[in-house]
DRENDO-1510 file (C-alpha; in Angstrom, 1 decimal, always signed):
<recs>
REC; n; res; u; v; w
REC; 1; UNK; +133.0; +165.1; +108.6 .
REC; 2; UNK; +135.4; +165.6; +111.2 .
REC; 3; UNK; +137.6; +162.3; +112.7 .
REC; 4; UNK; +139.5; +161.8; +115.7 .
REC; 5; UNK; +143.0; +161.3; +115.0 .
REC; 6; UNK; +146.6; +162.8; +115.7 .
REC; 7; UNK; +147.7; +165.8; +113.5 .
REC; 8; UNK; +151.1; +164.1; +112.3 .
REC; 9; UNK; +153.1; +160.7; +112.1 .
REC; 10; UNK; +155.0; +160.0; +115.5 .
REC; 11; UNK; +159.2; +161.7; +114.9 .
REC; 12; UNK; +161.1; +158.6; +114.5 .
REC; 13; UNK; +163.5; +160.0; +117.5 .
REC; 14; UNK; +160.4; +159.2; +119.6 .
REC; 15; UNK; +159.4; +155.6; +121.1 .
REC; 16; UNK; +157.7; +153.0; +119.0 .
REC; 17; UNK; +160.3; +152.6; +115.7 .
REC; 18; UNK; +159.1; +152.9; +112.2 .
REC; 19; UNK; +155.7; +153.6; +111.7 .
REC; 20; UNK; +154.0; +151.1; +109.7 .
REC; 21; UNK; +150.1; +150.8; +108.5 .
REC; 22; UNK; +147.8; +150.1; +111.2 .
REC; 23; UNK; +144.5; +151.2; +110.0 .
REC; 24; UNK; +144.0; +154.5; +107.8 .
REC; 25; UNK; +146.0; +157.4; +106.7 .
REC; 26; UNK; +145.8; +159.6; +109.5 .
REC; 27; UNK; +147.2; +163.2; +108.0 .
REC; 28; UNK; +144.8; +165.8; +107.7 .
REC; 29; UNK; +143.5; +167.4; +104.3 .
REC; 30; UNK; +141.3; +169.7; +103.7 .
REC; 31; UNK; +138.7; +167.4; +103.1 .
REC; 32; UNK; +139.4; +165.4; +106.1 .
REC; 33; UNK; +139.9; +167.7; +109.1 .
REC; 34; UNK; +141.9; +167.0; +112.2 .
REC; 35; UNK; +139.7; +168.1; +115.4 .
REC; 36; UNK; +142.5; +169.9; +118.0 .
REC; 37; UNK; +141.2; +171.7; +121.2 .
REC; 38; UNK; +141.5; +174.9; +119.3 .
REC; 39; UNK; +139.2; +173.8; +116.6 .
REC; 40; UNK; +139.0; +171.5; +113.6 .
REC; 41; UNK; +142.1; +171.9; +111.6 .
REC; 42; UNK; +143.0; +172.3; +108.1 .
REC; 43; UNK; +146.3; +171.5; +105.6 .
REC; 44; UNK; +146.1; +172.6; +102.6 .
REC; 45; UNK; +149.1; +171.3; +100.5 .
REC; 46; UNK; +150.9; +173.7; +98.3 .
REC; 47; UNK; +153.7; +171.7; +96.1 .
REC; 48; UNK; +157.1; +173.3; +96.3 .
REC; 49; UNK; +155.2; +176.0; +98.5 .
REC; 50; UNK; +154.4; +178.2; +95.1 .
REC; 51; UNK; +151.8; +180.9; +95.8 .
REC; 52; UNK; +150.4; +183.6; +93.4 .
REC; 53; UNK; +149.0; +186.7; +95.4 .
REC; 54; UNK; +145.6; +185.7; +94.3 .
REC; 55; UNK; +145.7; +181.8; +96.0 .
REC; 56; UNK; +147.6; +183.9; +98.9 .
REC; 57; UNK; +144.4; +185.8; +99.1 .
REC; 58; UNK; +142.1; +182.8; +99.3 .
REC; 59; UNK; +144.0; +181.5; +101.9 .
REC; 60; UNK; +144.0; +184.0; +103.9 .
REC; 61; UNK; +139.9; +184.3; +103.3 .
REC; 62; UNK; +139.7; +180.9; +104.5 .
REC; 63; UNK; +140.6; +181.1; +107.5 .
REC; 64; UNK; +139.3; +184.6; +108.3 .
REC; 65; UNK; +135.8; +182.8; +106.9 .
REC; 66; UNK; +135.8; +179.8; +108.7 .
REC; 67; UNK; +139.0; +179.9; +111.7 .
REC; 68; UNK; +140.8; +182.0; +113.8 .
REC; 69; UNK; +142.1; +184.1; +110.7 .
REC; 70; UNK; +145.8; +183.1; +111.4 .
REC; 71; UNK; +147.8; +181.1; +108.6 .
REC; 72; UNK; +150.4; +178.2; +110.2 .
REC; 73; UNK; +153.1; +177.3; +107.9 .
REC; 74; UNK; +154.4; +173.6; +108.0 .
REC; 75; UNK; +157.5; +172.5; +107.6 .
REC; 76; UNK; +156.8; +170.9; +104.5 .
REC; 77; UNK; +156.0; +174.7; +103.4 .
REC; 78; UNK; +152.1; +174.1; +103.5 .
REC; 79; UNK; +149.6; +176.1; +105.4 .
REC; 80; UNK; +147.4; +175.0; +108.2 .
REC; 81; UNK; +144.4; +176.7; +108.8 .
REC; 82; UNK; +143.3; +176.4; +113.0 .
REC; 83; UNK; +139.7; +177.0; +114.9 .
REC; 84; UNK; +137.4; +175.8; +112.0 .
REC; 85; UNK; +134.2; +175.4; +112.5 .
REC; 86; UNK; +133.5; +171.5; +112.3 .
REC; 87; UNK; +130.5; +171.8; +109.7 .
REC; 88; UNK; +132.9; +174.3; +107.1 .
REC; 89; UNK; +134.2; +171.0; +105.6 .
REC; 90; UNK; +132.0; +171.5; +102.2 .
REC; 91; UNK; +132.1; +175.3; +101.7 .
REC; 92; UNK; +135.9; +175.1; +102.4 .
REC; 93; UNK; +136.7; +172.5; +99.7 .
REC; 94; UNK; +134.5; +174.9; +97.0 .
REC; 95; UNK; +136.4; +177.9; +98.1 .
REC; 96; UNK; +140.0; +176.3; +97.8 .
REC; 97; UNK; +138.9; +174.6; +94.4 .
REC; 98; UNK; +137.6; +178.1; +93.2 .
REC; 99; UNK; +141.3; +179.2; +93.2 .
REC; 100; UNK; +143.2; +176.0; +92.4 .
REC; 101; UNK; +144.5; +175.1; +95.4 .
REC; 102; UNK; +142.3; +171.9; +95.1 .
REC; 103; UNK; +142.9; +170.3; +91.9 .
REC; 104; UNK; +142.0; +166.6; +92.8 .
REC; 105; UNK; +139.5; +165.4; +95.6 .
REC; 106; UNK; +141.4; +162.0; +95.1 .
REC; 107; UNK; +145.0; +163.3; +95.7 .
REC; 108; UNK; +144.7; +166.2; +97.8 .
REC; 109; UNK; +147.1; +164.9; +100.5 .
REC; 110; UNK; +149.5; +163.1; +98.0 .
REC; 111; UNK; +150.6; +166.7; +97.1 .
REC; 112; UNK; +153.7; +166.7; +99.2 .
REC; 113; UNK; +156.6; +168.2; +97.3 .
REC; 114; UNK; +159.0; +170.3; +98.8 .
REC; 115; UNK; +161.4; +172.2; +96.2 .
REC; 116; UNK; +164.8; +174.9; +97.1 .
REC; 117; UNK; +163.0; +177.7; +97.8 .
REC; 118; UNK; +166.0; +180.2; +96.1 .
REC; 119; UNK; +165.9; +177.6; +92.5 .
REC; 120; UNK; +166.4; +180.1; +89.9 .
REC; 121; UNK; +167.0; +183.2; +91.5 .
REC; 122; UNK; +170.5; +183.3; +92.7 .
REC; 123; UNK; +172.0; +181.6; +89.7 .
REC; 124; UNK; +170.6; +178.5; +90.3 .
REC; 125; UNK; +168.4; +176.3; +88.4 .
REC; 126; UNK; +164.6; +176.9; +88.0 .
REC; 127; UNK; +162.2; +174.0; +89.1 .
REC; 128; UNK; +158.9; +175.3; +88.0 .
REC; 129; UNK; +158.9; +173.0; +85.3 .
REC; 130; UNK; +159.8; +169.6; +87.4 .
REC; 131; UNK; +157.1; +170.8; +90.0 .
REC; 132; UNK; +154.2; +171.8; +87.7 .
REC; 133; UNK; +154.9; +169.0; +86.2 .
REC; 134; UNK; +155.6; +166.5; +88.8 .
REC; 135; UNK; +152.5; +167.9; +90.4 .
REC; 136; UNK; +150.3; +167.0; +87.4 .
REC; 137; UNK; +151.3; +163.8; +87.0 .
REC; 138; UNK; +151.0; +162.7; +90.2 .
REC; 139; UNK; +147.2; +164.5; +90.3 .
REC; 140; UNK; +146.7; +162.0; +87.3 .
REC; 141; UNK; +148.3; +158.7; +88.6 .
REC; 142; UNK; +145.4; +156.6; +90.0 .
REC; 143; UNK; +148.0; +154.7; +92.6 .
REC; 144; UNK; +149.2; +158.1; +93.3 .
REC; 145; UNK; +146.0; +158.6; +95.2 .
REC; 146; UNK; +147.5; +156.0; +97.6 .
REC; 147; UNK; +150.5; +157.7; +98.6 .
REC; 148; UNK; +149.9; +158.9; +102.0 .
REC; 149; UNK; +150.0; +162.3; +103.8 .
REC; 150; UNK; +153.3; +161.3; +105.1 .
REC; 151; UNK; +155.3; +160.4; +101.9 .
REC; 152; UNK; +157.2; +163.3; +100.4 .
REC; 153; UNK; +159.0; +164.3; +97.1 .
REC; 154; UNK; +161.9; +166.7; +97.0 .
REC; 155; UNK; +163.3; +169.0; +94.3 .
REC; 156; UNK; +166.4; +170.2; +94.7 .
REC; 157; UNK; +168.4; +173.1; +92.6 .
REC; 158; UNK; +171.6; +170.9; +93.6 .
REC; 159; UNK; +172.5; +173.0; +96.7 .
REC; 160; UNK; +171.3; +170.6; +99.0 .
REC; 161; UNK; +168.7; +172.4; +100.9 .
REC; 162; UNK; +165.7; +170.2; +100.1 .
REC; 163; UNK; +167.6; +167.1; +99.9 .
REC; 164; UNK; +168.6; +167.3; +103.5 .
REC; 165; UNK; +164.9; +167.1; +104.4 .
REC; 166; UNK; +165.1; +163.5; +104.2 .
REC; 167; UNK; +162.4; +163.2; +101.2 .
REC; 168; UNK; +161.2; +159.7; +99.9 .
REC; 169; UNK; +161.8; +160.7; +96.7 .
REC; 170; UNK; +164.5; +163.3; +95.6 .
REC; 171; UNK; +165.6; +165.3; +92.5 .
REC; 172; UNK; +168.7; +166.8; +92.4 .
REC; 173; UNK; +169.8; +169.4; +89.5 .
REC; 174; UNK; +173.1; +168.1; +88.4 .
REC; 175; UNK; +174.4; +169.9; +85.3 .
REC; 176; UNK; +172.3; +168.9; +81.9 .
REC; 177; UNK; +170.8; +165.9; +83.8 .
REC; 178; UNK; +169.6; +164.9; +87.8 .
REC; 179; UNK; +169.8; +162.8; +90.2 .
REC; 180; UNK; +167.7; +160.6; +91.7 .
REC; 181; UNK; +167.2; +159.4; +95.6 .
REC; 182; UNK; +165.5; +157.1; +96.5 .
REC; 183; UNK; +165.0; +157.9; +100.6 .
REC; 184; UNK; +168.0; +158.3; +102.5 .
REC; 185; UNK; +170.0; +156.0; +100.2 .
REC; 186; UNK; +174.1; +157.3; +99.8 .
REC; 187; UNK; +173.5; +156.1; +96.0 .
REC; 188; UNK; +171.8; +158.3; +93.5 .
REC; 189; UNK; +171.3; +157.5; +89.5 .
REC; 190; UNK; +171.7; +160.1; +86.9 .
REC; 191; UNK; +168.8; +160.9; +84.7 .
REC; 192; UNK; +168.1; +163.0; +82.0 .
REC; 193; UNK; +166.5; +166.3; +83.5 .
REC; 194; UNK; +163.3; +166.0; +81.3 .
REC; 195; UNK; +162.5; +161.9; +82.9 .
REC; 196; UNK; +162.5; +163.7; +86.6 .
REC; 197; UNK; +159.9; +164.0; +87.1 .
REC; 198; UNK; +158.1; +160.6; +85.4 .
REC; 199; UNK; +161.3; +158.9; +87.4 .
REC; 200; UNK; +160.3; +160.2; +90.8 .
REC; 201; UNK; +156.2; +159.3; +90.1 .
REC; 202; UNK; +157.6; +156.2; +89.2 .
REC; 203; UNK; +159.5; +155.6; +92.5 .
REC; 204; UNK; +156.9; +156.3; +94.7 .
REC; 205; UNK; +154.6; +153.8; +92.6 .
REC; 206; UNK; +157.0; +151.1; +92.6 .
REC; 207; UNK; +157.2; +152.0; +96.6 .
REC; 208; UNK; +153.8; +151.2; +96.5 .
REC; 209; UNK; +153.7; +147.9; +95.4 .
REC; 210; UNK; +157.0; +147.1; +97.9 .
REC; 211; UNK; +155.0; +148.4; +100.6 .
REC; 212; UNK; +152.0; +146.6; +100.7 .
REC; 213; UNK; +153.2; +143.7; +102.0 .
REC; 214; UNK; +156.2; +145.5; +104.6 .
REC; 215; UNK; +152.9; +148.0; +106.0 .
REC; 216; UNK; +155.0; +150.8; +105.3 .
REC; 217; UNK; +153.9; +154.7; +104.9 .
REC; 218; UNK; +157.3; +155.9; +103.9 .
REC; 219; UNK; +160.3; +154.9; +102.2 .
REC; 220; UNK; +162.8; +154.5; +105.1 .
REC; 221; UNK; +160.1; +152.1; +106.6 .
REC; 222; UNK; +161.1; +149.3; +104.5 .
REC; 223; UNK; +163.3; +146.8; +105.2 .
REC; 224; UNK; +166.2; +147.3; +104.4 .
REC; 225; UNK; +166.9; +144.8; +101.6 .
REC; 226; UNK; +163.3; +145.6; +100.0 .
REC; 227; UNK; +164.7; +149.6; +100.4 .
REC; 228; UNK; +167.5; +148.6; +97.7 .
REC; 229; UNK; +165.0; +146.5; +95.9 .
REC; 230; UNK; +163.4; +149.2; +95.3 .
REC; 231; UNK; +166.2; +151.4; +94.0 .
REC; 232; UNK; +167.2; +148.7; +91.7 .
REC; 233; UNK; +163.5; +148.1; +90.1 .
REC; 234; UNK; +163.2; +151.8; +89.3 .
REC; 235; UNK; +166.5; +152.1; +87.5 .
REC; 236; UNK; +165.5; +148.8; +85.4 .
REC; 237; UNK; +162.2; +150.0; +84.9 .
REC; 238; UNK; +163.8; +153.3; +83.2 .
REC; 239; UNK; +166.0; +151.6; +81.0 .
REC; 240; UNK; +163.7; +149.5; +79.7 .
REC; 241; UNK; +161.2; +152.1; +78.9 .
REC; 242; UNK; +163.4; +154.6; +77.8 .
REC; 243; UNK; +167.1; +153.7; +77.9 .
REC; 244; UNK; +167.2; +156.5; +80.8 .
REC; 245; UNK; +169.4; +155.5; +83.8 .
REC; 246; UNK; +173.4; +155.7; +84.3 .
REC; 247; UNK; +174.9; +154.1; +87.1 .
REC; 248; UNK; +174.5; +153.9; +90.5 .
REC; 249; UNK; +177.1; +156.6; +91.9 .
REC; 250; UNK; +178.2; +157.7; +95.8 .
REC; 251; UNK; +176.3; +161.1; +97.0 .
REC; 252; UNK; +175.3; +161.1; +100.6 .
REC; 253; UNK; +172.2; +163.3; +101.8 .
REC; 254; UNK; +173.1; +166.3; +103.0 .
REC; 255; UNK; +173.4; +166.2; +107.1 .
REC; 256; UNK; +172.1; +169.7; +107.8 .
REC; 257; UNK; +169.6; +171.8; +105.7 .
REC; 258; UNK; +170.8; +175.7; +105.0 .
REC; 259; UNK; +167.9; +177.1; +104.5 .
REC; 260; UNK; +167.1; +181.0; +103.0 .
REC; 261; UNK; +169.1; +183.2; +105.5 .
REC; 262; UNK; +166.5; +186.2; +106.2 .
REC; 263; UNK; +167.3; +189.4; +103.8 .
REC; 264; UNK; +167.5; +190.3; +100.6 .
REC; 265; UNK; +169.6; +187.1; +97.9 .
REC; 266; UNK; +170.7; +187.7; +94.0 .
REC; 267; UNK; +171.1; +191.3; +93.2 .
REC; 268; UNK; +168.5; +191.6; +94.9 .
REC; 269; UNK; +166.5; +188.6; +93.0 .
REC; 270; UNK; +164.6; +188.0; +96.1 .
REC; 271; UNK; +164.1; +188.5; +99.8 .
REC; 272; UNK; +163.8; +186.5; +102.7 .
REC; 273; UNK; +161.9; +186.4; +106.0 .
REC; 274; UNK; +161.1; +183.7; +108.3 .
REC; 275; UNK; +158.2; +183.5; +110.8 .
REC; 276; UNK; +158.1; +184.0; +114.1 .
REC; 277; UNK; +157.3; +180.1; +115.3 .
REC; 278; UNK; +155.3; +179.9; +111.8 .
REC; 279; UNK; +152.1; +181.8; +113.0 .
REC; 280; UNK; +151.2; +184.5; +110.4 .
REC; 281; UNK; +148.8; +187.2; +111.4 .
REC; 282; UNK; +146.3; +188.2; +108.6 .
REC; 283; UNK; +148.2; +192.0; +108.5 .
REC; 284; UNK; +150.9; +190.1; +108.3 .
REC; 285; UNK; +149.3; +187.6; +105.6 .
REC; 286; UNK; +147.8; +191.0; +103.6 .
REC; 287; UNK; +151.7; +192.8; +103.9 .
REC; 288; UNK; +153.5; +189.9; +102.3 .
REC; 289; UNK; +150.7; +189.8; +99.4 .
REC; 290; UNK; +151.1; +193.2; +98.5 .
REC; 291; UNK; +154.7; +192.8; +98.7 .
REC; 292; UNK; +154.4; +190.0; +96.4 .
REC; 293; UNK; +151.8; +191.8; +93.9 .
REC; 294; UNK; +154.5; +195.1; +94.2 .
REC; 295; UNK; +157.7; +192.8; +93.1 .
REC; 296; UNK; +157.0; +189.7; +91.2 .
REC; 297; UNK; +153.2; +188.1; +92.0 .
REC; 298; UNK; +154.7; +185.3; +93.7 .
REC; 299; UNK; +155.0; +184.0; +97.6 .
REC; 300; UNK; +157.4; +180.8; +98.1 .
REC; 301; UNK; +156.7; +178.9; +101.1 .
REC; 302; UNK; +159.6; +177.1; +102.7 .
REC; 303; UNK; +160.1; +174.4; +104.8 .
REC; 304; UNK; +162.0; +176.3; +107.4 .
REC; 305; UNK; +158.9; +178.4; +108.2 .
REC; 306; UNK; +160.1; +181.4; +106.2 .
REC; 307; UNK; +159.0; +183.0; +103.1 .
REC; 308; UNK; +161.2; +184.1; +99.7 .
REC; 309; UNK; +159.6; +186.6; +98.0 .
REC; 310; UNK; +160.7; +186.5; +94.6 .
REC; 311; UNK; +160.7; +189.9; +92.3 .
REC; 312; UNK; +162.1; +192.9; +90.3 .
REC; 313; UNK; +163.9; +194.7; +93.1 .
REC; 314; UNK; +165.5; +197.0; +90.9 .
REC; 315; UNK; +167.4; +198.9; +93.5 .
REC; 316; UNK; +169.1; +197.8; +97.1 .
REC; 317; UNK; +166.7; +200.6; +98.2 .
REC; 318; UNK; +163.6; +198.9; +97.1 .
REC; 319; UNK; +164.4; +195.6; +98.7 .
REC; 320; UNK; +165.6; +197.4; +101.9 .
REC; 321; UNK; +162.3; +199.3; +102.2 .
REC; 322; UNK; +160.2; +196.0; +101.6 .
REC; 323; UNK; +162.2; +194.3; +104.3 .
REC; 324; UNK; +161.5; +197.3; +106.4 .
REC; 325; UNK; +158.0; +197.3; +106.7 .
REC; 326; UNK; +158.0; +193.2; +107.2 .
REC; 327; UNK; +160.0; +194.2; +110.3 .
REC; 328; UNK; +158.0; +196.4; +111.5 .
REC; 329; UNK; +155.5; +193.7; +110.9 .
REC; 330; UNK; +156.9; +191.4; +113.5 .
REC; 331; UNK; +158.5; +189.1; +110.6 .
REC; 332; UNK; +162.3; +187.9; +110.5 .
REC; 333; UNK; +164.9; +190.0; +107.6 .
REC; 334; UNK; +167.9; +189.6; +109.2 .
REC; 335; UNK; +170.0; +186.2; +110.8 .
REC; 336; UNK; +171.2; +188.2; +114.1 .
REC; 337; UNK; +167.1; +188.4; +115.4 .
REC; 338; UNK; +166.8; +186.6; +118.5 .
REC; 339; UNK; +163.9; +184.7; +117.0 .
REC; 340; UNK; +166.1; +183.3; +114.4 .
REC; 341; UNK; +166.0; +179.3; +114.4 .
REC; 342; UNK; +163.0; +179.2; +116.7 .
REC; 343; UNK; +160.4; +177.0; +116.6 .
REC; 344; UNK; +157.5; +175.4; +118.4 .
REC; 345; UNK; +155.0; +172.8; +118.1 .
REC; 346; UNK; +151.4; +174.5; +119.1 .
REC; 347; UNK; +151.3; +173.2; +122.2 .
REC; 348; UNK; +148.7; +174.1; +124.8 .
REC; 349; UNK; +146.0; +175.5; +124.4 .
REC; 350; UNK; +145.9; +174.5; +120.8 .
REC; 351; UNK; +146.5; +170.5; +121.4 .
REC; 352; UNK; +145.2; +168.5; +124.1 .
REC; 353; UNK; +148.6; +166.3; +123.9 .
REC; 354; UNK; +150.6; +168.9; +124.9 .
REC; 355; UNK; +152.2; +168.9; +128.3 .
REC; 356; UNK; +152.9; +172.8; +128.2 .
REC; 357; UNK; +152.6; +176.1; +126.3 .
REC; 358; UNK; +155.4; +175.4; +124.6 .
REC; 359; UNK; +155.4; +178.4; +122.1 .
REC; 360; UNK; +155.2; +181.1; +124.9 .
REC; 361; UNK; +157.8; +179.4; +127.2 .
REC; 362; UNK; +160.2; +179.6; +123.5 .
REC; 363; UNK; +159.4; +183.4; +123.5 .
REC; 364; UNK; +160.1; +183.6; +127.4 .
REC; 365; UNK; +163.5; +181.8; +126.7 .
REC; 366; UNK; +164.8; +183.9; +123.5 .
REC; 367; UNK; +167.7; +185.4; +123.6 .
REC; 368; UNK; +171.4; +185.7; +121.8 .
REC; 369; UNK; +171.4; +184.1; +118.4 .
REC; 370; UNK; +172.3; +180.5; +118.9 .
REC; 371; UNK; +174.5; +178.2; +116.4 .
REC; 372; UNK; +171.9; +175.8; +116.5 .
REC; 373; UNK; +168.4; +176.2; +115.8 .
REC; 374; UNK; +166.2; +174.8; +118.6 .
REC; 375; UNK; +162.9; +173.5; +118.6 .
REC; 376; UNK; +159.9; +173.2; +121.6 .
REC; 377; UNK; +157.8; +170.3; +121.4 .
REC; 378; UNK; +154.6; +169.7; +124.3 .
REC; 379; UNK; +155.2; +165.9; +123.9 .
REC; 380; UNK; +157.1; +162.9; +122.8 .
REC; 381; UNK; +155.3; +163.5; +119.4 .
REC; 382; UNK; +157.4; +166.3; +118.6 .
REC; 383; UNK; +155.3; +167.0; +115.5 .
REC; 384; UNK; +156.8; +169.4; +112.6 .
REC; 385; UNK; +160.8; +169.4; +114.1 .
REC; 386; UNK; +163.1; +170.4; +112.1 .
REC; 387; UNK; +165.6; +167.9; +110.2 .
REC; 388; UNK; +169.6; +167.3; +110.7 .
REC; 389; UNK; +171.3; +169.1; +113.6 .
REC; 390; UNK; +169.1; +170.8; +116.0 .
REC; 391; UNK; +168.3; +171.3; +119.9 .
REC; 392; UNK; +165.4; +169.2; +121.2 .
REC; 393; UNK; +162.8; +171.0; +123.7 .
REC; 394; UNK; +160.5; +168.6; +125.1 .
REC; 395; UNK; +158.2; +169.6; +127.9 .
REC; 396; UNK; +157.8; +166.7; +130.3 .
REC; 397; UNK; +155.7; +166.1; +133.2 .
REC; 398; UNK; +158.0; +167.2; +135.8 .
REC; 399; UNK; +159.4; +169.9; +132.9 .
REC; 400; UNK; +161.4; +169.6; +130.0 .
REC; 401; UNK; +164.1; +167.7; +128.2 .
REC; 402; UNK; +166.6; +169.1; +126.8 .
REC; 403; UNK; +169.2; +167.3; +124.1 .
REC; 404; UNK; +171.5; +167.7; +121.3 .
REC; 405; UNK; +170.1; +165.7; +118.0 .
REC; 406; UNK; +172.3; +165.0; +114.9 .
REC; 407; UNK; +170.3; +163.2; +112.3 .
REC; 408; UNK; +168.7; +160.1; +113.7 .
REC; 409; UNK; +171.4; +160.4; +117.1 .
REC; 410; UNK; +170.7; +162.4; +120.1 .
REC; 411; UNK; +173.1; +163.2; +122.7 .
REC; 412; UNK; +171.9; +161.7; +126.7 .
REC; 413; UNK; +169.0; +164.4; +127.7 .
REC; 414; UNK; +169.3; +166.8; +130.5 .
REC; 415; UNK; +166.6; +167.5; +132.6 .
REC; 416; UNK; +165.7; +170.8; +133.4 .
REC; 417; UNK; +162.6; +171.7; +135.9 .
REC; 418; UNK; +160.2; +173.9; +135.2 .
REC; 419; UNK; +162.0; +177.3; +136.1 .
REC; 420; UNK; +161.5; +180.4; +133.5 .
REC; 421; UNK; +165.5; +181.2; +134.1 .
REC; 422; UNK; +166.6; +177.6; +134.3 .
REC; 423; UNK; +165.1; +176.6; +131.5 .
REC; 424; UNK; +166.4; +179.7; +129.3 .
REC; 425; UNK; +169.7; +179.4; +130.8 .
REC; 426; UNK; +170.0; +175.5; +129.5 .
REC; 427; UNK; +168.0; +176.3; +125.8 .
REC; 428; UNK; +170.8; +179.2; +125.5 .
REC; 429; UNK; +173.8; +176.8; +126.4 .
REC; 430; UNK; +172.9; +174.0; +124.4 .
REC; 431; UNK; +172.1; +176.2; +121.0 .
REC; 432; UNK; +175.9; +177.7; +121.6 .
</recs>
């Protein structure tokens, strides 16, 4: 059954301050579609944005079955799945839980973990084993069913990719051990690497319990003195159960995320693309698959809107040909394309919130590679922008805003009226 309500959580740089619980979790599922002007919409979570070729392919038969056929990557490295038909609701759910992309009815939209997309590939630190098992035990936590579609888990390799991302929950690789974060705390705790994963499940349920008096969806909601309450009950909690927990110690978040330049990484160990504003074509899709199948079996989603494609490149050669045909494709491989730290929300016609079409007004204004990335948004809302240091598009009634954000800061806007050149001109100054 289809429900009125927005696709996403206000940004906290718009108006209106934390958001707090007013009435029901409004994130969309796949069992509880959002209906846009496109369509009813789908988001299928997909923890630490891990694919095999074959859950790529049922994907991609999803929405060729029941939407426009395009896949939308998130930047929390799911998939959205646009112009459903309202009454697929049902033979959607049987097709995703068919290929284990639907593991719990109850906890569907809880699955938001994010993990470095490069762990174990460039030297690093492998995650699979915190996420598959991070995953399974919050699919099994009966108060994890009451996270909401907004709260989010981070696994970090320790390069600080992910833990920029400003995660309510955060493991950090740290030698034989982790770290945990609690939101955007400066203090971490170190851990024993195998208690990761039952620490950070037992975070968010002890964020439970703070928030249902405060109202809160997300950690950085709290107050701030029942944010460090929070902290300190987890780290008790863990040394009474298991003697687990060192002290507190000084490790700001990351300000800026690096994520996954586009191109080959390791010797090659992987390569890279990102997605031209996150909209994937199903050739596109079916390339990237057999890619994938070709080199390794595996797609990793990130939350920049790319995708690493782990595998046995064996020579240069073989990774240069890949990246190739993905060019040819109309996909990212290199950092100097114009499209390179681009991104959109929908816009018009997709949302009726929208002010513009903002995703063909960023095409219009691409051009020299910017230092910044820069992100379009057809309202206040801003839904899906990017984290850290970025410029802010926002299409107004008279045209669009344009400003400089660092982190929760953003420079005085500069209005810019709605002139093709102008506008470019401004987008291209600002990103430089």
């Amino acid at each position: 059954m289809l429900a009125a309500m927005p696709d996403s959580a206000p940004s906290p740089l718009s108006a209106g301050g934390p958001a707090l619980r007013g009435g029901g979790d409004a994130c969309p599922g796949t069992l509880r579609l959002h209906r846009a002007d496109d369509g009813a919409l789908a988001r299928v979570r997909v923890p630490g944005g891990v694919l095999s070729a074959d859950r790529a392919d049922a994907l991609l038969a999803a929405a060729e079955r029941f939407g426009d056929g395009e896949l939308h990557l998130t930047s929390r490295g799911n998939v959205q799945l646009r112009g459903l038909d309202a009454a697929c609701g049902g033979a959607l759910a049987e097709l995703l839980t068919a290929a284990g992309l639907l593991p719990s009815a109850a906890h569907e939209r809880a699955r938001n973990i994010v993990a470095s997309p490069l762990a174990g590939l460039d030297g690093s630190p492998a995650l699979s084993g915190w996420l598959s098992e991070l995953d399974g035990l919050v699919c099994g936590s009966a108060a994890a069913a009451s996270l909401s579609g907004r709260f989010l888990f981070a696994l970090d390799d320790g390069r600080g990719d992910v833990d920029a991302l400003g995660a309510d929950v955060t493991l950090i690789a740290a030698g034989d051990g982790c770290l945990l974060r609690i939101g955007a705390e400066d203090e971490v705790f170190r851990i024993p690497a195998g208690d990761g994963p039952r620490a950070a499940l037992l975070a968010a349920g002890t964020f439970l319990r703070a928030a249902r008096d405060s109202g809160a969806w997300r950690v950085k909601d709290l107050p701030d003195e029942v944010r460090a309450a929070v902290g300190a009950d987890v780290r008790a909690e863990l040394v009474r159960t298991a003697g687990a927990a060192g002290p507190a110690v000084r490790r700001p978040r990351p300000r800026t995320a690096a994520p996954p330049a586009p191109g080959p990484h390791g010797s090659p160990d992987a390569i890279s693309v990102d997605v031209p504003l996150g909209r994937l074509t199903p050739a596109q899709w079916r390339l990237l698959t057999k890619t994938a199948r070709r080199h390794g079996d595996e797609l990793r989603l990130t939350p920049w809107r790319g995708i690493v494609v782990p595998g046995a490149f064996r020579r240069p050669k073989d990774a240069a040909d890949a990246l190739g045909a993905l060019a040819a494709a109309g996909l990212i491989t290199a950092p100097d394309s114009p499209w390179a730290g681009v991104g959109a929300c929908i816009g018009r016609p997709g949302c009726a919130k929208s002010l513009s079409d903002v995703r063909a007004e960023a095409g219009a204004a691409v051009g020299p590679v910017g230092r910044l990335p820069v992100y379009w948004s057809g309202c206040e809302r801003r839904c899906g922008h990017p984290h850290g240091e970025w410029i802010d598009v926002v299409a107004t009634p008279d045209g669009h805003r344009v400003a400089h954000v660092r982190g929760e800061h953003r420079d005085p806007r500069a209005a810019v009226r709605n002139d093709p050149a102008e506008l470019a001109a401004a987008v291209a100054a600002a990103r430089a």
